[in-house]
N, C-alpha and C positions, 0 to 999 in steps of 0.2 A: 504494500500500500504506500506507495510516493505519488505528491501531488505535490503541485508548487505553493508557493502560500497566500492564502488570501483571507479574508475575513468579511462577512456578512455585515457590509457597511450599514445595512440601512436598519438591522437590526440593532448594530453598534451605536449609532447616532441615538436612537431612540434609549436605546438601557443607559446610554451617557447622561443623557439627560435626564431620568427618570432617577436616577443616581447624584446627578447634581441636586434636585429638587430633594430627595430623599436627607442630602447630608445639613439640613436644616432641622431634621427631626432629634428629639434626643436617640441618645445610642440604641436605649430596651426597644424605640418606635420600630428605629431603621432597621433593628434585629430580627425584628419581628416580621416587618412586608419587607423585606431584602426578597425580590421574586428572581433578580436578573442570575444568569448561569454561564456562565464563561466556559464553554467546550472545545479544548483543545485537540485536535483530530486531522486526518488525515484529507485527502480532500477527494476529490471524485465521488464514486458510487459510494464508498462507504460512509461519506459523510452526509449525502444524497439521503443516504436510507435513514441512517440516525435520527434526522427530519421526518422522515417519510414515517416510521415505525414507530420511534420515541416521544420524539419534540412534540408535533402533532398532536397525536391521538390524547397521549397519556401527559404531557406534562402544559401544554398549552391553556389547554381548560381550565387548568387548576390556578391560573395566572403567570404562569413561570413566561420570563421573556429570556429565549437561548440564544445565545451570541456565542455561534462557530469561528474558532480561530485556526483557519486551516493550513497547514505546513506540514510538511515529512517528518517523522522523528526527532531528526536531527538537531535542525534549530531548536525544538521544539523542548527538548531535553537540556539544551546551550542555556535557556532562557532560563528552566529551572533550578539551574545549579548559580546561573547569574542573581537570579531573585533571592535565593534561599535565605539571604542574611536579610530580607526586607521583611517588615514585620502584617505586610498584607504582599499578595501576590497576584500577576495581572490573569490567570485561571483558579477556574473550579473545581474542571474534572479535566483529565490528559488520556486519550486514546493511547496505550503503548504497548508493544508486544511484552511477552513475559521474559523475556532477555533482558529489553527497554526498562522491565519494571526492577530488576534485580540492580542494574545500573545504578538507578535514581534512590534507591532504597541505601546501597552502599554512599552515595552520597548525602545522605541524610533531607531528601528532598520531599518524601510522600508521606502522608497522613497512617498511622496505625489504623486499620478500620474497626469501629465498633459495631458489629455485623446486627446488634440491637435495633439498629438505625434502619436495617431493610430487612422487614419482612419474608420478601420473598429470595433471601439469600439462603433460606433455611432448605430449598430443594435444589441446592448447587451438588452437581458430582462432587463427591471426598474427593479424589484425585486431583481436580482442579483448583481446590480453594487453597489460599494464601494470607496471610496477614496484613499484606498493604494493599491490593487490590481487589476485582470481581473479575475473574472472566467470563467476556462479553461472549465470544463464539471461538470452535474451533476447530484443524483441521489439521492431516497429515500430511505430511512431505511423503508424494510418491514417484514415482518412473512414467513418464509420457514417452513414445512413440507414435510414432506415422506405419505402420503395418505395410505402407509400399515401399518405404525404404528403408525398415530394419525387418529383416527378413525371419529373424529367430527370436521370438519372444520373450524380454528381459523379465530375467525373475530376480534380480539383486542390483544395488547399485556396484556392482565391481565390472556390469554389462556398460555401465560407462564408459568403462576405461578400457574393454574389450578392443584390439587389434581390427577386426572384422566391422564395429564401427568409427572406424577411421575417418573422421573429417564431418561425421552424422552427429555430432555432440553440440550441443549448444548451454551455454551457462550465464547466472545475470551477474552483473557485476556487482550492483547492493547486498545479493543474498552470497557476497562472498564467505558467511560463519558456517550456512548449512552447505554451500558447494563444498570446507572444507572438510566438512563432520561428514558428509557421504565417502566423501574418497578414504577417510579416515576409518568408516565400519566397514568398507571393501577391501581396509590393507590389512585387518586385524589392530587397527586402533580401538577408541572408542570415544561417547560423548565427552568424555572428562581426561581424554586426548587426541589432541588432531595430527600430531608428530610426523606418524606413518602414512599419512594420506600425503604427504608433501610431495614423495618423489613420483605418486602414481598422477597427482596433477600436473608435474614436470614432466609424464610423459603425455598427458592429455594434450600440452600446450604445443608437444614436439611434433603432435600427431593432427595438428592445423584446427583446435579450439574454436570455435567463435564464441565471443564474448558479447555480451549486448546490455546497454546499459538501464533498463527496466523489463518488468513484465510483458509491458505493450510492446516493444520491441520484438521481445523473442515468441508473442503469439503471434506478429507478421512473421517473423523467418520459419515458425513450425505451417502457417496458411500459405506462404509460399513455396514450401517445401525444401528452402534454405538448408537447414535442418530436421532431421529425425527422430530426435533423441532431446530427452532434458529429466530435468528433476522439480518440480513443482509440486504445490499445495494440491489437495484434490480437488478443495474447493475450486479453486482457478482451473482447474480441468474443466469439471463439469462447467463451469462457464465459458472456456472455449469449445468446450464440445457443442452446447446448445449455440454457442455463435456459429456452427458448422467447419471451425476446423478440425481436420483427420487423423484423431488421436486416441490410443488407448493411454487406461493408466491401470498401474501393475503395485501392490503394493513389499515396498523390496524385502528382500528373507531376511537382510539382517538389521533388520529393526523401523518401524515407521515413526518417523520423529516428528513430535507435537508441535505445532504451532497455535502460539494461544492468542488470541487478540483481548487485551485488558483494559479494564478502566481502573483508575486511581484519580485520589486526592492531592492536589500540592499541602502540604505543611502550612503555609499561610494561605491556603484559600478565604477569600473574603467572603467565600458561601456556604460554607458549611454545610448548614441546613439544607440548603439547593441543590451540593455537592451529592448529598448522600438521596436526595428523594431522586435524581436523577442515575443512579449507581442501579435501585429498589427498582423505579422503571424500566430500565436495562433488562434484568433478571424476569420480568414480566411474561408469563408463557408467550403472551399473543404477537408479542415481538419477535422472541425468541426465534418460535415457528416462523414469522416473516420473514427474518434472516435466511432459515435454511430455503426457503422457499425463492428471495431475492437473490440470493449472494450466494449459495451455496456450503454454508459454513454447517456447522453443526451446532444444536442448542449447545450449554451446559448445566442449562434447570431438567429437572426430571419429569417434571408436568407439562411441557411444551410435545404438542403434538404435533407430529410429521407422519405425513403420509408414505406409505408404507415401500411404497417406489422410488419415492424420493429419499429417503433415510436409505434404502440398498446402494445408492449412487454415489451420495454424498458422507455415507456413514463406513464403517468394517466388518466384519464378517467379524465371527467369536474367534477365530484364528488370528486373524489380522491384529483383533485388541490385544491378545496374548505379545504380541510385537512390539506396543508402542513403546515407547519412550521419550520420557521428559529430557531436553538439552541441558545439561547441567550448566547453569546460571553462572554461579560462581567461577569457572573456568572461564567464562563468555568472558564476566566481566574484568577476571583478573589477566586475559591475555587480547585482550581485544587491539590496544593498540601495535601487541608484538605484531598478532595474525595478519591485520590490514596492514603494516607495511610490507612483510612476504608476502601476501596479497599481489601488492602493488610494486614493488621492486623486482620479483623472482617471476611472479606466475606471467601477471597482466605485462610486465617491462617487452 
């Protein structure tokens, strides 16, 4: 999920103002109807739906006025470690992967959550839940192919790096933690080492790689037939399958690894209150389900109903779950600037 950054001015204008007027009241007033919510998020469809699902139905009525501040991670993380020392901060809630969240957590940037505060966090998968955030929706890292141009059906990510698809590979440059965590369960590494994947991506690169620098990129080079080969979310499958590009996905034997999309609190959020009824709505079955339905992701509340076609697509077989796996956080965050620059000096140079 990268978008560039933008912000829902007109909605901004308006909570500016509604905020200016506000800070005339005493503190208990403005504590009290504080409705505005600063939603830091990514931009495109997912933040499209957030509106569509969330904002909307479930929290508009109630008076909440949502002010999207839309940017990639990145910044978006920058800003929070910039702010941290300020004793109110310019968000409420921050859209971050569960990598992003372990990040900002060692930096002392997110709110402990008092899971008190949302009701319907009580029908969250165990496996999913965490002490600083909720996750929103989620999905496995698996194996896409084109069936006309990989001729023998990948059953592991080690068919990456397979001789026989020589020059059929294609990888993004963002998601350079999980390209190196695959190559790393294909050499006999693992999540909580990426070591041994180095030299079998040093043969990928010798073996004429394409690199492309988003998602949307590398669903043109798989629609054009560019390439054959990649490693993606499934959700993002089943979305380019329904846009009709020519792709299986295979979920790989040595492990399917988690990607969680979360919401969290900054530490100085000026809305607390807002903060958390907006977390509660999240968790909401009827969203939940709209997600798997719009986006392809998978609930994480247990009372969210999906239809039973669509859960076989976007969801795993009792085998498949026996495979998942969580990316161990702590490793991401404690090697993150070695890896991007092998990344970037060794692999990408």
């Amino acid at each position: 999920m990268s978008m560039s950054h933008k912000i829902d001015r007109r909605r901004l204008i308006g909570g500016a103002a509604a905020l200016a007027g506000s800070a005339l009241l005493p503190t208990g007033t403005f504590a009290q109807e504080n409705k505005r919510v600063v939603v830091g998020t990514w931009g495109g469809d997912y933040a499209r739906l957030l509106a569509k699902n969330i904002e909307t139905p479930l929290l508009a009525p109630k008076g909440f006025e949502l002010v999207q501040d839309q940017a990639s991670d990145a910044p978006r993380r920058a800003k929070l470690i910039a702010e941290k020392r300020l004793p109110r901060g310019t968000s409420d809630v921050q859209a971050l992967s569960a990598v992003n969240v372990a990040e900002m957590v060692a930096q002392g940037t997110l709110e402990k959550l008092d899971f008190s505060q949302m009701p319907n966090a009580a029908r969250l998968l165990p496996v999913l839940k965490s002490d600083y955030s909720v996750p929103h929706i989620y999905s496995g890292l698996v194996i896409l192919y084109n069936p006309k141009l990989v001729a023998k059906p990948p059953t592991g990510f080690a068919d990456l790096f397979d001789p026989a698809n020589k020059g059929k590979t294609g990888v993004i440059d963002i998601q350079y933690i999980y390209t190196m965590m695959a190559a790393a369960l294909a050499s006999g590494g693992s999540v909580s080492n990426f070591e041994p994947g180095k030299a079998r991506l040093m043969e990928l690169k010798a073996g004429g790689v394409k690199i492309y620098p988003s998602n949307e990129a590398l669903a043109q080079a798989l629609q054009t037939e560019e390439i054959g080969l990649c490693i993606m979310w499934k959700a993002r499958a089943v979305q380019w399958q329904n846009a009709g590009i020519p792709v299986q996905a295979v979920a790989p034997k040595e492990g399917v690894v988690l990607f969680v999309s979360e919401l969290a609190i900054p530490r100085n959020a000026q809305n607390k209150a807002g903060a958390y009824a907006y977390l509660n709505a999240a968790l909401d079955p009827a969203p939940q389900a709209a997600f798997a339905v719009d986006f392809g992701y998978n609930p994480t509340v247990t009372n969210a109903v999906v239809a039973p076609d669509l859960a076989a697509r976007i969801g795993f077989t009792p085998d498949e779950q026996k495979r998942l796996l969580n990316p161990d956080n702590d490793y991401i965050t404690k090697n993150d600037g070695a890896l991007k620059e092998w990344w970037d000096k060794s692999f990408k140079a």
